[in-house]
HTML snippet that shows the backbone in 3Dmol.js (N, CA, C, O; Angstrom):
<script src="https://3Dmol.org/build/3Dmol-min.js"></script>
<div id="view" style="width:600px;height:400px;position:relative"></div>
<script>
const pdb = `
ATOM      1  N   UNK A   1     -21.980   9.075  20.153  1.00  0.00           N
ATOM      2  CA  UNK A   1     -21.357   9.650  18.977  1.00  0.00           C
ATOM      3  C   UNK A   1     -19.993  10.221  19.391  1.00  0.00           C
ATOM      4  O   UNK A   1     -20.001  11.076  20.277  1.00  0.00           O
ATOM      5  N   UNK A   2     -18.778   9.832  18.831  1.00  0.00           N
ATOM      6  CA  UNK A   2     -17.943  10.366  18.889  1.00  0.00           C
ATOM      7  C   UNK A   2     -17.454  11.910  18.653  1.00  0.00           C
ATOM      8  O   UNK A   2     -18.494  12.541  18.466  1.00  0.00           O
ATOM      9  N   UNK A   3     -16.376  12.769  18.581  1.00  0.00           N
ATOM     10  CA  UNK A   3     -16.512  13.903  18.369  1.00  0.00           C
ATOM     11  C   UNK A   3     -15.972  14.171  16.165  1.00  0.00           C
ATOM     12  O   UNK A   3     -16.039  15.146  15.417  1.00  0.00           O
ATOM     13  N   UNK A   4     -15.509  12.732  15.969  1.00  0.00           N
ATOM     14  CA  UNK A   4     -15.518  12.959  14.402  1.00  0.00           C
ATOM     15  C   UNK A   4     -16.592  12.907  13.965  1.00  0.00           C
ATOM     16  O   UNK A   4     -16.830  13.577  12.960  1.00  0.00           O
ATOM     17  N   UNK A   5     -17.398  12.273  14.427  1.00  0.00           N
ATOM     18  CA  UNK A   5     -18.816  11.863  14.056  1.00  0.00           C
ATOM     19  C   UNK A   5     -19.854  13.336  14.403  1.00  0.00           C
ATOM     20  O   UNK A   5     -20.731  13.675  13.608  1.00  0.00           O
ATOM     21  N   UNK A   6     -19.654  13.891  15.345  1.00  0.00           N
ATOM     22  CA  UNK A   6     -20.326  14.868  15.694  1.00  0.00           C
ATOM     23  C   UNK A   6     -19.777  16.229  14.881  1.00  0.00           C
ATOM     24  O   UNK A   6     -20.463  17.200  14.561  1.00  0.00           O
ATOM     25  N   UNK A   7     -18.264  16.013  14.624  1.00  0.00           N
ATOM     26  CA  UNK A   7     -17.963  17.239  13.725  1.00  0.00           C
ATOM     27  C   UNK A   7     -18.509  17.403  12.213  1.00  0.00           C
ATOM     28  O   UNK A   7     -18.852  18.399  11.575  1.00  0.00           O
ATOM     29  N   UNK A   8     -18.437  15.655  11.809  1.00  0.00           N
ATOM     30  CA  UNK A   8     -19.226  15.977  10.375  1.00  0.00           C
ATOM     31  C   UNK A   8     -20.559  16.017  10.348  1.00  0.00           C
ATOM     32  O   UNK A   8     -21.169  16.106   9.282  1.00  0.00           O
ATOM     33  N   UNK A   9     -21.217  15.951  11.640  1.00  0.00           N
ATOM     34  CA  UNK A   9     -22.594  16.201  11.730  1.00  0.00           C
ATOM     35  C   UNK A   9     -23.290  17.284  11.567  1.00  0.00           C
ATOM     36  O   UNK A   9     -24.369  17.469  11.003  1.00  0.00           O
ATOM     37  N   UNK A  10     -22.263  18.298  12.352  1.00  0.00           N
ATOM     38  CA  UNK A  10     -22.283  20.088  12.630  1.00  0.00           C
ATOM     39  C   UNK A  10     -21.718  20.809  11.569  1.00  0.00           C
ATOM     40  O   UNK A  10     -21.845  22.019  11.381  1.00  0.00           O
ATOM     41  N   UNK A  11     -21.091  20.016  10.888  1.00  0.00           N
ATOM     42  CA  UNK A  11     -20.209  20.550   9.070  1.00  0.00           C
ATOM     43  C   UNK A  11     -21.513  20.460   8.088  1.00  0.00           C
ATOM     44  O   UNK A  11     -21.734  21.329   7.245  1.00  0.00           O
ATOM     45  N   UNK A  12     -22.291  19.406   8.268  1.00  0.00           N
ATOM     46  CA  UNK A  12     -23.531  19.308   7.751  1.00  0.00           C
ATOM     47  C   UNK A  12     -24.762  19.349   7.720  1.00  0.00           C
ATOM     48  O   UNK A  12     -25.562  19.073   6.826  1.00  0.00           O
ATOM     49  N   UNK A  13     -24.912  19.785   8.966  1.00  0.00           N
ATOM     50  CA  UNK A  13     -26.345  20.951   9.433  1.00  0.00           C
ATOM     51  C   UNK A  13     -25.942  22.470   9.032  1.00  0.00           C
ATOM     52  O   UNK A  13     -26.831  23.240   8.669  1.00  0.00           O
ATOM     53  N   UNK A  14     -24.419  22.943   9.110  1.00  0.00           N
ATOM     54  CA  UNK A  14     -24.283  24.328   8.911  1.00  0.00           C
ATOM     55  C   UNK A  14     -24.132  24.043   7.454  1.00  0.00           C
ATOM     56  O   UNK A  14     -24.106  25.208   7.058  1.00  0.00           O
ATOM     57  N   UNK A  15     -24.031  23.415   6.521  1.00  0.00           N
ATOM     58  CA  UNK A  15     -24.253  23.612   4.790  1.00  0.00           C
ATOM     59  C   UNK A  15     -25.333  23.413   4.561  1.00  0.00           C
ATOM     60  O   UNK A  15     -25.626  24.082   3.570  1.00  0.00           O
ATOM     61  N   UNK A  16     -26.136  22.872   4.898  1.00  0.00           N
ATOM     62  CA  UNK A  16     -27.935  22.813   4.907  1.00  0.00           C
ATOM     63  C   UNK A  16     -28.285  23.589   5.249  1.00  0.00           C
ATOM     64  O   UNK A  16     -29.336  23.635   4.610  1.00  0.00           O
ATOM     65  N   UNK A  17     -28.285  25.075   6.330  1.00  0.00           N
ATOM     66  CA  UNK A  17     -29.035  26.098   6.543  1.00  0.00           C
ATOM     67  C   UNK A  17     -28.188  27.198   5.645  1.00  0.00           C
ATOM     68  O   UNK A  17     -28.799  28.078   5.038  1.00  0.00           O
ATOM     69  N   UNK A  18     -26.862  27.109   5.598  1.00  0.00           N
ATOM     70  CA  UNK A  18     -26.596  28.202   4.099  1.00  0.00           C
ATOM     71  C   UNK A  18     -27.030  27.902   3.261  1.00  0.00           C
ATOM     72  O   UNK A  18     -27.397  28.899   2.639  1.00  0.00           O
ATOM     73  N   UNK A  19     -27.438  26.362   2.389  1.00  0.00           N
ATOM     74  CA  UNK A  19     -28.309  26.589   1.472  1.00  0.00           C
ATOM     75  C   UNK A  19     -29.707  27.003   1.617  1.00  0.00           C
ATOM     76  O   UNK A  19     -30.322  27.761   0.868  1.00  0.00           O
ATOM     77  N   UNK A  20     -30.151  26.393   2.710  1.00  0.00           N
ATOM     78  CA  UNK A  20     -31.714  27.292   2.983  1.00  0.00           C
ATOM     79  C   UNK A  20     -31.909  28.398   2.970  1.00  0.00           C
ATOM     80  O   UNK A  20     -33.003  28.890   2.691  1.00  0.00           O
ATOM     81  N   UNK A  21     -30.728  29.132   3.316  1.00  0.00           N
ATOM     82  CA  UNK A  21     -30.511  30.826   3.552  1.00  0.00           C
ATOM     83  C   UNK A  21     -30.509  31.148   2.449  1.00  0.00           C
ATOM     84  O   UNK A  21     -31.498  31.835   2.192  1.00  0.00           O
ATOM     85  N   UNK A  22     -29.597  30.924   1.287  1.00  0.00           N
ATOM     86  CA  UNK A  22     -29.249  31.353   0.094  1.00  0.00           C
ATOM     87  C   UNK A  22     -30.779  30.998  -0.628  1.00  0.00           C
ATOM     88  O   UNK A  22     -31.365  31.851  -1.294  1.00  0.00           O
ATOM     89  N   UNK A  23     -31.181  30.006  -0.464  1.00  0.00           N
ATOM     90  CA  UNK A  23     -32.650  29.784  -1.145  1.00  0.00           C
ATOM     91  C   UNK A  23     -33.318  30.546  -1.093  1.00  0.00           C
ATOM     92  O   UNK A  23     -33.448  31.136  -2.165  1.00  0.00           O
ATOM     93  N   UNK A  24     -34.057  31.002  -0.087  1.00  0.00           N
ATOM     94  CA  UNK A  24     -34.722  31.651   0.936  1.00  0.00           C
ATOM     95  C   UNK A  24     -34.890  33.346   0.413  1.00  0.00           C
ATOM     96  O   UNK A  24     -35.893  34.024   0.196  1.00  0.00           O
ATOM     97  N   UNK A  25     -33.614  33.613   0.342  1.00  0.00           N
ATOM     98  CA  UNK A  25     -33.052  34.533  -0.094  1.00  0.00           C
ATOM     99  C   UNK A  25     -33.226  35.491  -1.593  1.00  0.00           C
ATOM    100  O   UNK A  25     -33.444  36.643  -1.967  1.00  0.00           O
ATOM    101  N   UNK A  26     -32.920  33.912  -2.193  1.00  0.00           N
ATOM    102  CA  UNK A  26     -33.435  34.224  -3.811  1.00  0.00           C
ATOM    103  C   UNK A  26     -34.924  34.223  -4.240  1.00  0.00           C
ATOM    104  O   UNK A  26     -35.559  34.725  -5.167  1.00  0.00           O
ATOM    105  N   UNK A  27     -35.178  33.528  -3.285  1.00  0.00           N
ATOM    106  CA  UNK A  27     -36.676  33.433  -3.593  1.00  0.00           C
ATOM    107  C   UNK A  27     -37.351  34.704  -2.828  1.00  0.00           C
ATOM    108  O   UNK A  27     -38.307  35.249  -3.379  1.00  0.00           O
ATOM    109  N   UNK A  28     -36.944  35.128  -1.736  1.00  0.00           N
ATOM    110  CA  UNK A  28     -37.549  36.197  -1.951  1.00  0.00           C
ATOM    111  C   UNK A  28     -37.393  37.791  -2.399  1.00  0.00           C
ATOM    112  O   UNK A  28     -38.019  38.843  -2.265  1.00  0.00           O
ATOM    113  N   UNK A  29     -36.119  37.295  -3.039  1.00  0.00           N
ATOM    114  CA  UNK A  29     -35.622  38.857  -3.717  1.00  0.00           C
ATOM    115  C   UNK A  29     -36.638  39.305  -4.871  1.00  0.00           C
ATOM    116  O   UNK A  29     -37.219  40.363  -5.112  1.00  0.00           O
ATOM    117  N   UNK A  30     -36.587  37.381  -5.803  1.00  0.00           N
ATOM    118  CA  UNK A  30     -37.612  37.431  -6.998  1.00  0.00           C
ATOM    119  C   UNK A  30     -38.828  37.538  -6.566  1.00  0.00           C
ATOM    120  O   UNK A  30     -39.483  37.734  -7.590  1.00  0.00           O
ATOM    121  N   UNK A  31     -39.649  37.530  -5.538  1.00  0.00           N
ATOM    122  CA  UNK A  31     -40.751  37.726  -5.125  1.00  0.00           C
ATOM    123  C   UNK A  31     -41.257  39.415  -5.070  1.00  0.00           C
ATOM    124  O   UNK A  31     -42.251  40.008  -5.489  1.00  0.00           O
ATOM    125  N   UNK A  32     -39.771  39.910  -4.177  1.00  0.00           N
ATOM    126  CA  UNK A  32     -40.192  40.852  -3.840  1.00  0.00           C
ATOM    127  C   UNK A  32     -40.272  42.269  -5.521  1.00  0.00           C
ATOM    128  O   UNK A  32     -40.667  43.420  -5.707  1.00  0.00           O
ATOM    129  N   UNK A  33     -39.656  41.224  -6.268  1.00  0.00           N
ATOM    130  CA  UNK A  33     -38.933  42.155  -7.364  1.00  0.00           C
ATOM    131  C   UNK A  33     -40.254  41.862  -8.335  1.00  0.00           C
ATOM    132  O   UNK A  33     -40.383  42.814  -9.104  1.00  0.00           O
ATOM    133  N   UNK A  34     -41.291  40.830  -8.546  1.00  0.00           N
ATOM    134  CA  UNK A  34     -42.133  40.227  -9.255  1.00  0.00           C
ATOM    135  C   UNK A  34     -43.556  40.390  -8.975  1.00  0.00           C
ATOM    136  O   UNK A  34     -44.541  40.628  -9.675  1.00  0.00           O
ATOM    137  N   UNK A  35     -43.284  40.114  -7.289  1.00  0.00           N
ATOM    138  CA  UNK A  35     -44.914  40.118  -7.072  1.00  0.00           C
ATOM    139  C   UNK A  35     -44.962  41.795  -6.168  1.00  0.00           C
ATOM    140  O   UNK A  35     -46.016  42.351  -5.859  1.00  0.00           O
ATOM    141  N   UNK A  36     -43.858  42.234  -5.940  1.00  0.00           N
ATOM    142  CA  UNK A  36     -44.195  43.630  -4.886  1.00  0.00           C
ATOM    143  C   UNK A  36     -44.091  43.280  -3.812  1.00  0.00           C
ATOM    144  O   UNK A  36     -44.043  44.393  -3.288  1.00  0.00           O
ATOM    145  N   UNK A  37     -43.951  42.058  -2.364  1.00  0.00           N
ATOM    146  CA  UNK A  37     -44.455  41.555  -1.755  1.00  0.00           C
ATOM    147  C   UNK A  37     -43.428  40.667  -1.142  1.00  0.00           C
ATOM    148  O   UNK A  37     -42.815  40.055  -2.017  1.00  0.00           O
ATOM    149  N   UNK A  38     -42.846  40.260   0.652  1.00  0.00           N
ATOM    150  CA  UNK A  38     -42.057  39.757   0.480  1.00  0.00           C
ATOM    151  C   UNK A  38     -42.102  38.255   1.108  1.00  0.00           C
ATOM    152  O   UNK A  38     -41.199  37.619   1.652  1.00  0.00           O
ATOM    153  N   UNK A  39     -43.317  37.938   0.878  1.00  0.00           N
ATOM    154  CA  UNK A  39     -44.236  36.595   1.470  1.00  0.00           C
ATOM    155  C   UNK A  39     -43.781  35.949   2.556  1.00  0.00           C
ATOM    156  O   UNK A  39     -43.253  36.337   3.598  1.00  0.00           O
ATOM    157  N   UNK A  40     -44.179  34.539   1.985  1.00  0.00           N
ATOM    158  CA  UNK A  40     -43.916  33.557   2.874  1.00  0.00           C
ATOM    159  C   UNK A  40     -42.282  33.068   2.994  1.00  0.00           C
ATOM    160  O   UNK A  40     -41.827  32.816   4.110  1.00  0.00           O
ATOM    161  N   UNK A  41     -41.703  32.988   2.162  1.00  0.00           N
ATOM    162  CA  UNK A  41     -40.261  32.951   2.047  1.00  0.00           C
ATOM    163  C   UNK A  41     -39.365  33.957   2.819  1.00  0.00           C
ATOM    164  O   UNK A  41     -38.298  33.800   3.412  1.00  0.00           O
ATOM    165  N   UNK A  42     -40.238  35.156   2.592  1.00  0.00           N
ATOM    166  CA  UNK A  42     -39.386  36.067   3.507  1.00  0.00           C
ATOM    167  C   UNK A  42     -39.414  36.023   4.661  1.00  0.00           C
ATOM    168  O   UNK A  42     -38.395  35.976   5.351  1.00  0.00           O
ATOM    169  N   UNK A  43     -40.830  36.032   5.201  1.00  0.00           N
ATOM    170  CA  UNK A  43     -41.379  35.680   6.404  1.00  0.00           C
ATOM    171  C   UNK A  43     -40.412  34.108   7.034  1.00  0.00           C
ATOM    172  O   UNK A  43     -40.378  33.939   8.253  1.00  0.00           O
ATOM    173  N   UNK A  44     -39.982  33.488   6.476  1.00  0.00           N
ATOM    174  CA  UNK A  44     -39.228  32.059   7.228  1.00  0.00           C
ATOM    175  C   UNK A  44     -38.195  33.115   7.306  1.00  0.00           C
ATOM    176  O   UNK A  44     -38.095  33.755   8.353  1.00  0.00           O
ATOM    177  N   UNK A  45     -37.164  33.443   5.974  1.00  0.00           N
ATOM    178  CA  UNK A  45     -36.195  34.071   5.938  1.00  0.00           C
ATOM    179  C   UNK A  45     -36.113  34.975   7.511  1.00  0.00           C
ATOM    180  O   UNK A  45     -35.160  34.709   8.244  1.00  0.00           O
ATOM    181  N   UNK A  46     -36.754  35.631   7.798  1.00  0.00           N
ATOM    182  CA  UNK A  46     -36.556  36.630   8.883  1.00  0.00           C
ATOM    183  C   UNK A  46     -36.968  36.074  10.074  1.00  0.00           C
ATOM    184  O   UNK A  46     -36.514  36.656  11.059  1.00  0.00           O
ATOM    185  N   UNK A  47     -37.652  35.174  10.287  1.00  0.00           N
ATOM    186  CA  UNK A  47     -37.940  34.349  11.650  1.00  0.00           C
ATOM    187  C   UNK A  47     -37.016  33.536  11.389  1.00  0.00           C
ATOM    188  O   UNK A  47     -36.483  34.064  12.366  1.00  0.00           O
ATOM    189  N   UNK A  48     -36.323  32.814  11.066  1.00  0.00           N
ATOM    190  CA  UNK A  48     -35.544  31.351  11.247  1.00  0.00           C
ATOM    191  C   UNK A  48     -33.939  32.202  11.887  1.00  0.00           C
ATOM    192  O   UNK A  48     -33.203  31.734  12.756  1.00  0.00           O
ATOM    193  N   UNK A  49     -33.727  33.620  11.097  1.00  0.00           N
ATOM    194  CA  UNK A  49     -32.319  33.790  11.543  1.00  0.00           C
ATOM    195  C   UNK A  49     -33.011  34.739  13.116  1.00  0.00           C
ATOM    196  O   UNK A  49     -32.130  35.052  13.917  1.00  0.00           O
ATOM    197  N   UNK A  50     -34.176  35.064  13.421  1.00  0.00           N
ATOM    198  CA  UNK A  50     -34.488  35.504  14.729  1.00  0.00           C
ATOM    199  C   UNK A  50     -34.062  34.537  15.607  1.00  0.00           C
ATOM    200  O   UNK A  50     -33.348  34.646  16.604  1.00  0.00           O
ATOM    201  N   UNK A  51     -34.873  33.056  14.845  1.00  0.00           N
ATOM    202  CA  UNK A  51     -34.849  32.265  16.184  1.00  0.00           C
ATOM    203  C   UNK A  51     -33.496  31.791  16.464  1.00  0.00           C
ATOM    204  O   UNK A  51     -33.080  31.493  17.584  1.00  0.00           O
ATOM    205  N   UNK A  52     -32.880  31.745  15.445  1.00  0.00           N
ATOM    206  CA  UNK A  52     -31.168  31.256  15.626  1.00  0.00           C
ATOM    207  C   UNK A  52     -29.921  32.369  16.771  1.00  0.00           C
ATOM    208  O   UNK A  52     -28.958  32.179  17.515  1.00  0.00           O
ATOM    209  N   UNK A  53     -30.793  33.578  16.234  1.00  0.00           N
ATOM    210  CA  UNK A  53     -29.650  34.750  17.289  1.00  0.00           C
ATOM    211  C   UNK A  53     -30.696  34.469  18.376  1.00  0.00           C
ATOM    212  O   UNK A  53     -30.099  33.667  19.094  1.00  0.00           O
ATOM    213  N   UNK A  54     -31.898  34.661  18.910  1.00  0.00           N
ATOM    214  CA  UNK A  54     -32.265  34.772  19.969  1.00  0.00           C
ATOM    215  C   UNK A  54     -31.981  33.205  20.799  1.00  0.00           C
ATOM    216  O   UNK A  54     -32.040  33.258  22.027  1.00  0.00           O
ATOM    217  N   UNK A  55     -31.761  32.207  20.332  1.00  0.00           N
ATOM    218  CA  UNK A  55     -31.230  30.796  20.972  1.00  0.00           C
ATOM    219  C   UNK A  55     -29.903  31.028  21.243  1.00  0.00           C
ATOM    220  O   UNK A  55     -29.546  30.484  22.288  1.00  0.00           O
ATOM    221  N   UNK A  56     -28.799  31.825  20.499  1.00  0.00           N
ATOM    222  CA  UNK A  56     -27.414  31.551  20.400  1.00  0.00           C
ATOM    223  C   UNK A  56     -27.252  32.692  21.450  1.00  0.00           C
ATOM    224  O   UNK A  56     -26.095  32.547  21.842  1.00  0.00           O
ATOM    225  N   UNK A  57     -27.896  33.942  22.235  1.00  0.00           N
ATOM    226  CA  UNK A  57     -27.886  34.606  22.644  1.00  0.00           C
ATOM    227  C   UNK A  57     -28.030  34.101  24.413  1.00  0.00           C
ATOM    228  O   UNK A  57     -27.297  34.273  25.387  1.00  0.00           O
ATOM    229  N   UNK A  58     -29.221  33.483  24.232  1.00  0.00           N
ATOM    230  CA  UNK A  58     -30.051  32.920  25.052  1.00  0.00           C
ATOM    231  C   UNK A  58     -29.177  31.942  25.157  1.00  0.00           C
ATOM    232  O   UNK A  58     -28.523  32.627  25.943  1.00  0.00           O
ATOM    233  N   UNK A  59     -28.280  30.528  25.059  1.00  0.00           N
ATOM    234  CA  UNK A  59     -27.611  29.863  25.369  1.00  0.00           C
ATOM    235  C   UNK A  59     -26.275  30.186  25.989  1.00  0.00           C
ATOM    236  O   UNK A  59     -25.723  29.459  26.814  1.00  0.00           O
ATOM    237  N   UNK A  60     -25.741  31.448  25.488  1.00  0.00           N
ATOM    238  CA  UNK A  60     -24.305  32.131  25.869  1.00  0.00           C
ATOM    239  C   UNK A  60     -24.825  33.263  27.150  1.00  0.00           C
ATOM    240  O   UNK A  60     -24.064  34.090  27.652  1.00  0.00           O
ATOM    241  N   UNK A  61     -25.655  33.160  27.368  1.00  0.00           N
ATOM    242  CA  UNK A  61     -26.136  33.846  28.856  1.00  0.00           C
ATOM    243  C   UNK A  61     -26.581  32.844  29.671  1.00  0.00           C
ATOM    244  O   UNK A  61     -26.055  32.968  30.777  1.00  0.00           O
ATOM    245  N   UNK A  62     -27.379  31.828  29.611  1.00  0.00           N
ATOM    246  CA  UNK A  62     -27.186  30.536  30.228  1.00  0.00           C
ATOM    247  C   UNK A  62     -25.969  30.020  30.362  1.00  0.00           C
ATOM    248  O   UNK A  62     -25.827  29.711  31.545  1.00  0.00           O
ATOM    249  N   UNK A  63     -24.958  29.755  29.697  1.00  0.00           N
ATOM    250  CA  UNK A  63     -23.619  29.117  29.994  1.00  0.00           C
ATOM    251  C   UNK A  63     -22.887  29.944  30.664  1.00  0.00           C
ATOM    252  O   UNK A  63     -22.073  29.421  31.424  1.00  0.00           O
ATOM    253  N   UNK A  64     -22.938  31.550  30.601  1.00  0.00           N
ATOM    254  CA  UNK A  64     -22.045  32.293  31.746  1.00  0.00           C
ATOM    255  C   UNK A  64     -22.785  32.672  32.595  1.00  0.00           C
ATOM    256  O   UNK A  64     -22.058  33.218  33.426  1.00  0.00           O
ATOM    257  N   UNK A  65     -24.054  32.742  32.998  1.00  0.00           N
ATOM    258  CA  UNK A  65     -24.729  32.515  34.200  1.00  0.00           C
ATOM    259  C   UNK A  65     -24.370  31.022  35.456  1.00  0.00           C
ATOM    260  O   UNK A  65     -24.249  31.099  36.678  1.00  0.00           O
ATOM    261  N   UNK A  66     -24.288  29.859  34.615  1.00  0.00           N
ATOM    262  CA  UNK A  66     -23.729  28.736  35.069  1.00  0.00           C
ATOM    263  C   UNK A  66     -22.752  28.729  35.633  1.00  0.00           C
ATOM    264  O   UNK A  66     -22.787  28.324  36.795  1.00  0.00           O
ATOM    265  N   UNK A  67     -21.412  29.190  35.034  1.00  0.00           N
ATOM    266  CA  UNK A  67     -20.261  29.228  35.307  1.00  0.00           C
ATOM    267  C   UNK A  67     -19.874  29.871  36.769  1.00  0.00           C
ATOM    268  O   UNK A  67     -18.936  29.539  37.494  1.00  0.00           O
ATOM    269  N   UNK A  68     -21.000  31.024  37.025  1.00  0.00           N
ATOM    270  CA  UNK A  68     -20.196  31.840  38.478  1.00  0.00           C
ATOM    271  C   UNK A  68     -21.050  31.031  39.406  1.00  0.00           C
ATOM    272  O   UNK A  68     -20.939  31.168  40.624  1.00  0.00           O
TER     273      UNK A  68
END
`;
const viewer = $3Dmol.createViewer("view");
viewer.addModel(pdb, "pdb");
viewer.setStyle({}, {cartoon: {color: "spectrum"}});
viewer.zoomTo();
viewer.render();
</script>
């Protein structure tokens, strides 16, 4: 894959998880506002952006660990 090919790849995985986010989001605002409760939606909602900082964290300490 080239790097145009790879840029509109990464342009379009990051508009697919803002809409998941924004989904995610609404759905569990109305949940929490409807049922009392901030389910299963919330529950992705708050693990998916864990696992994203704890990888992006975890990769930028691997890459400057590498480096020295």
């Amino acid at each position: 894959m080239d790097e145009m090919e790879m840029s509109i790849s990464l342009k379009a995985i990051k508009c697919a998880w803002s809409y998941t986010i924004i989904f995610l989001a609404i759905w569990t605002v109305y949940n929490f506002i409807h049922i009392g409760e901030i389910g299963l939606a919330g529950f992705l909602l708050i693990t998916q952006n864990l696992v994203i900082i704890l990888v992006e964290y975890f990769l930028k300490w691997k890459l400057g660990r590498d480096e020295k």
